[in-house]
C-alpha positions, 0 to 999 in steps of 0.5 A, spaced: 314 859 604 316 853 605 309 849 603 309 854 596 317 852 596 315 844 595 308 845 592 312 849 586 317 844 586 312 837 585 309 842 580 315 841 575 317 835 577 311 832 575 311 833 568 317 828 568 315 822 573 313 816 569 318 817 564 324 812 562 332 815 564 337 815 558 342 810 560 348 807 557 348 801 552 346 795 555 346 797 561 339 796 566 334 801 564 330 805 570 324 809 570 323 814 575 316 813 578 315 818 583 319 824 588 318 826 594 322 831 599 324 831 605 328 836 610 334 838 607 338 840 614 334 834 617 336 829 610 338 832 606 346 828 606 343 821 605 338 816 607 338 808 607 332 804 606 329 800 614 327 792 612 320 795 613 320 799 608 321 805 611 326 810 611 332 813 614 335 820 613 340 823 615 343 831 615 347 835 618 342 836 624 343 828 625 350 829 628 349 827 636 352 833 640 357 829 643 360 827 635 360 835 635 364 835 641 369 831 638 370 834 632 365 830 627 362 835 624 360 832 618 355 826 616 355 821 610 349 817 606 348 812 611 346 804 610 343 798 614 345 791 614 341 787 618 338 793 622 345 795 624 345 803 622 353 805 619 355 813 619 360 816 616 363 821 619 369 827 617 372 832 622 375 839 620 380 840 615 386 838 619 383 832 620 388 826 621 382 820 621 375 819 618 370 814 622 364 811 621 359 810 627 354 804 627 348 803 632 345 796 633 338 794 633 337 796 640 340 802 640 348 802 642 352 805 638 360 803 636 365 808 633 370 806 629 376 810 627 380 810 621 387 813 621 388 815 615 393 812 610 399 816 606 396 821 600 388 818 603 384 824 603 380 827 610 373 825 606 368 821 609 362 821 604 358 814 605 358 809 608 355 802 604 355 794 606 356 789 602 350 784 601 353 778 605 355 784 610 363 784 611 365 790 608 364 796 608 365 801 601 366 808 602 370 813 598 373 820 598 371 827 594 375 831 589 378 826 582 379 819 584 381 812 581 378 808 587 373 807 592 376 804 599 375 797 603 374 796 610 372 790 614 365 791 617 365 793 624 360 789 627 358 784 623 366 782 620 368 778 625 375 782 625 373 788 628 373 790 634 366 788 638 366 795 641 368 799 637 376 801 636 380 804 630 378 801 624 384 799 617 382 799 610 382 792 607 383 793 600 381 798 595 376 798 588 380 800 583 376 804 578 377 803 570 376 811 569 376 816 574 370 819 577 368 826 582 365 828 587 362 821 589 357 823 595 354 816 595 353 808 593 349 803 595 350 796 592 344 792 588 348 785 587 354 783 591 358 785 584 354 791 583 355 799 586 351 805 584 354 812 585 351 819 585 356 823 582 356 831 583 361 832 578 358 838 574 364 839 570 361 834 564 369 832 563 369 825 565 362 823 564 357 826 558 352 827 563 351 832 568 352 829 575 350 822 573 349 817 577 355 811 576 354 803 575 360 799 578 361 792 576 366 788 579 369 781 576 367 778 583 363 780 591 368 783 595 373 779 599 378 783 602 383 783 597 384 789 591 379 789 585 377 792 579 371 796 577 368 798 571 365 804 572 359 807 566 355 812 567 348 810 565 343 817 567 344 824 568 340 825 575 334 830 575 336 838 576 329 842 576 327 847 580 324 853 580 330 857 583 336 857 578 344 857 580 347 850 583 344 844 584 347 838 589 347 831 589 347 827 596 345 820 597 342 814 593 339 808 596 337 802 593 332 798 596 333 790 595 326 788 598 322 792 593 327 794 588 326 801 589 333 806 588 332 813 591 337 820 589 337 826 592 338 832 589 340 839 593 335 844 589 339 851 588 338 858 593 332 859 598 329 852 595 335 848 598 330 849 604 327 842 601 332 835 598 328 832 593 329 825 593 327 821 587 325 814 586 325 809 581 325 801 578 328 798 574 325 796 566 326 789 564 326 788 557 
């Protein structure tokens, strides 16, 4: 079932690929080149992009046995950086801190736990690094106006080196307010791309769209501004009907590819189509 499933799915998909995304005025043009899938309890929740080129996923099936012990029940889109693998993580909805995980080239990996702060909500959707590799940018659900700023663990040398609580730095106040962000990655020091699962069409005119957000500088620990602009709608097609998903967004700086995720509806959730483009230069 599952091979007729994805079959079906590549035969839509395929009338689209080539084909140039709408974005907003003067921002960058992308054009979708290629979709494929992946296994949704296995990847389905992100993925970051190895400097071989190759692929990491990450799903509910991902979380070690011993984080589900502890109470980590729920895993974020991951990065890289410099071979260092960075999780986030979320608890139950008593949860009372957040915390991202990170593993080393060779394989040791380090938790570090955020308290949370007054008003800061349990959840824990992403994990990106800044390309000079200090700070780490994740975000919570639901309506915001900000994305949060913490120290790199690891490669900020002002983290514990084996692990510890972790604070938060600053923030990235958004010029509008954005939903249900599940994931960002940089693609310069002052530049985010974010998938949004906001179906609502309220804050954006597009339906779960994927988010640009510029900064007036690379990070630096102390609070700043984000211009916030919609550029597409990510793809929603399937053959089963009823409620998409958006998940992870990766972008690739070594080949220039940016990857989304998109949660098909009913039985065909079995599958996560991942969908990759390139960026147009005028």
């Amino acid at each position: 079932m599952r091979r007729q499933l994805l079959a079906a799915t590549a035969l839509l998909g395929a009338f689209t690929l080539g084909a140039g995304t709408a974005s907003a005025a003067g921002a960058p043009q992308w054009t979708q080149t290629g979709t494929a899938y992946t296994d949704t309890l296995g990847g389905g929740q992100g993925l970051a992009s190895r400097a071989d080129g190759s692929l990491l996923y990450r799903g509910l099936a991902s979380i070690p046995l011993d984080l589900r012990v502890k109470g980590w029940n729920h895993i974020g889109d991951p990065d890289i950086a410099r071979g260092h693998v960075f999780d986030a993580y979320q608890g139950a909805d008593t949860a009372t801190s957040k915390m991202f995980a990170v593993t080393t080239p060779a394989g040791k990996r380090y938790e570090y736990v955020h308290p949370l702060n007054p008003g800061e909500k349990l959840n824990n959707s992403f994990a990106t690094v800044s390309p000079d590799d200090r700070w780490l940018v994740s975000g919570e659900w639901g309506t915001q106006n900000r994305l949060q700023v913490f120290p790199a663990p690891l490669l900020n040398p002002s983290t514990p080196a084996t692990g510890g609580e972790l604070r938060e730095a600053g923030q990235i106040t958004l010029d509008k307010p954005v939903r249900d962000i599940q994931g960002c990655d940089f693609v310069t020091g002052t530049r985010l791309l974010c998938a949004s699962n906001d179906a609502s069409g309220t804050l954006f005119p597009e339906i779960r769209p994927l988010l640009q957000v510029d900064l007036p500088r690379e990070l630096d620990g102390q609070p700043v501004t984000g211009t916030v602009t919609s550029l597409f709608a990510l793809p929603q097609r399937s053959v089963c009907t009823g409620a998409f998903e958006t998940e992870g967004v990766d972008y690739d700086a070594n080949s220039g590819t940016l990857r989304t995720q998109m949660i098909p509806p009913g039985v065909c959730a079995v599958t996560t189509a991942v969908h990759a483009y390139q960026q147009v230069t005028d």
